[in-house]
C-alpha positions as CSV (number, residue, x, y, z in Angstrom):
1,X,129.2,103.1,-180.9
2,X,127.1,105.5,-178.7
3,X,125.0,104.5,-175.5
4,X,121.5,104.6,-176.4
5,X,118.8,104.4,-173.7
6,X,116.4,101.3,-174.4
7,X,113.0,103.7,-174.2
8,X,115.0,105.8,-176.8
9,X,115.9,103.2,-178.8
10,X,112.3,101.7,-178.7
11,X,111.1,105.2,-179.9
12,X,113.9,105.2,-182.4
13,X,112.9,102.1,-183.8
14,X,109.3,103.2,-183.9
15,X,107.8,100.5,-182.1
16,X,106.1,103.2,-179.4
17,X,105.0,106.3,-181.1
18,X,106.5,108.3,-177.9
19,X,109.3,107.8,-176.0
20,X,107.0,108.6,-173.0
21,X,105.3,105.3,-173.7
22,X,108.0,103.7,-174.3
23,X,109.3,104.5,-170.8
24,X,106.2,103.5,-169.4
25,X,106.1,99.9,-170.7
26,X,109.4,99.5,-169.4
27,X,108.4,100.3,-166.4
28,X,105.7,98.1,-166.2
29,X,107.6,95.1,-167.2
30,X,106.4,94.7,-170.9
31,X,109.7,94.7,-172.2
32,X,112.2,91.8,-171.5
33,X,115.4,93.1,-172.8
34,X,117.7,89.5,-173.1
35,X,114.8,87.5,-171.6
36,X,114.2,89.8,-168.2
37,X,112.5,92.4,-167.0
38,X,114.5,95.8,-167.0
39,X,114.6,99.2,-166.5
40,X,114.0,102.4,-169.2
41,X,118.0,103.7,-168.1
42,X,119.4,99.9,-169.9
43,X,121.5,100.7,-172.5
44,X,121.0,98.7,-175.8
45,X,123.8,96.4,-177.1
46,X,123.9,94.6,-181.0
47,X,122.3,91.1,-180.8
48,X,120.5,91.3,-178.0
49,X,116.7,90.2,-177.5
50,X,113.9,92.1,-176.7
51,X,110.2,91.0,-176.4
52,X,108.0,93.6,-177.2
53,X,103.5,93.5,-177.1
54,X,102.6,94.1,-180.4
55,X,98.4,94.0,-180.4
56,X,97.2,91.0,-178.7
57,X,101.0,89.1,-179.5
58,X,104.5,89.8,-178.3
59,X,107.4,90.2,-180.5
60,X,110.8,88.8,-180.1
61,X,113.3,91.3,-181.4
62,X,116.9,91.0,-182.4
63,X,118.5,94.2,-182.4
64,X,121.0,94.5,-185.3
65,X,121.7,98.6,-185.6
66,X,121.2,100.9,-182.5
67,X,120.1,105.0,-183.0
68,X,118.9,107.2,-181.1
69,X,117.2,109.4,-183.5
70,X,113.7,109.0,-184.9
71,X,113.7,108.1,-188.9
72,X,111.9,107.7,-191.9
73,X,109.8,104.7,-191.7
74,X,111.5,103.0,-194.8
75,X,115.1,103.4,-193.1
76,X,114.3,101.4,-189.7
77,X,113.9,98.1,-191.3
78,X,117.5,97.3,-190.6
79,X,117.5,98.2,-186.9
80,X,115.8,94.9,-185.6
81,X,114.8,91.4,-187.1
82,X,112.6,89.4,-185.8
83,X,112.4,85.2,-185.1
84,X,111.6,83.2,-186.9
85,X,109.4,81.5,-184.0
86,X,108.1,84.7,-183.1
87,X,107.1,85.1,-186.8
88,X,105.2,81.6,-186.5
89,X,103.7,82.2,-183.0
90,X,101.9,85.4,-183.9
91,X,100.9,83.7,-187.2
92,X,99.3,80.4,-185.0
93,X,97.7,83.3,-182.8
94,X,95.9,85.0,-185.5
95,X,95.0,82.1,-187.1
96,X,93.0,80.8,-183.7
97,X,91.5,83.8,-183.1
98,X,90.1,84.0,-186.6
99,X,88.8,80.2,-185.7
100,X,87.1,81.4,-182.1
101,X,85.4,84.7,-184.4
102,X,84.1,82.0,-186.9
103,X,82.1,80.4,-183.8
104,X,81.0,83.0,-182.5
105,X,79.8,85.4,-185.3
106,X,78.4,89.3,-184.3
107,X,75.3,90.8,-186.2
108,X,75.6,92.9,-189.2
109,X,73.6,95.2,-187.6
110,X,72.6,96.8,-183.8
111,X,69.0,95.3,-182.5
112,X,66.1,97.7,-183.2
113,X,63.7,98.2,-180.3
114,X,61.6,95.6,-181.3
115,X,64.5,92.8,-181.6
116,X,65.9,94.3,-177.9
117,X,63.0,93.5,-176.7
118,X,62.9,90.2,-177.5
119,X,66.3,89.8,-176.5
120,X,65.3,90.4,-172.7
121,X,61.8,88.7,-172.5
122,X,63.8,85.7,-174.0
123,X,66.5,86.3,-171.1
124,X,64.3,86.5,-168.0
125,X,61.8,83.2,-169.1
């Protein structure tokens, strides 16, 4: 088993499309590696967690296979798993935001000068 840097593995695993980014969201404490904060120099062990942002969510990762050279898309599947929990909390997430965009619905289209002008004699009355 090698030593594998955690913003290495991170780019390995393509969860950051550069290891440069990867290093960066270490640094900035995005990544809990094992439920803390740590640094881009950590190296990786097998069955360790990792929360990672993904979008507007965070994953929670189980590492099961650690490489520190970029694949093929298809052959990364095995490197982490995620919970089951996490699975259901970005799930619950996406489903409330598709509630709040239900209430409050955006316009096909932009105003045209006419409608923008309605707009701010309406606001200033």
């Amino acid at each position: 088993m090698e030593n594998v840097r955690i913003d290495k593995w991170l780019w390995a695993a393509r969860l950051f499309k550069t290891r440069a980014n990867a290093r960066e969201a270490v640094q900035a404490g995005k990544i809990h590696y094992n439920g803390q904060r740590t640094k881009p120099s950590k190296t990786v062990e097998l069955n360790a967690t990792l929360k990672v942002p993904a979008g507007f969510d965070s994953k929670e990762l189980v590492i099961t296979e650690i490489f520190d050279k970029r694949r093929a898309a298809p052959m990364i599947i095995g490197m982490y798993t995620e919970t089951a929990e996490s699975i259901a909390k970005r799930e619950k997430n996406a489903e409330a935001r598709k509630l709040s965009a239900f209430h409050s619905p955006k316009p096909d289209t932009k105003p045209d000068k006419k409608q923008r002008r309605q707009i701010i004699h309406l606001k200033h009355q």
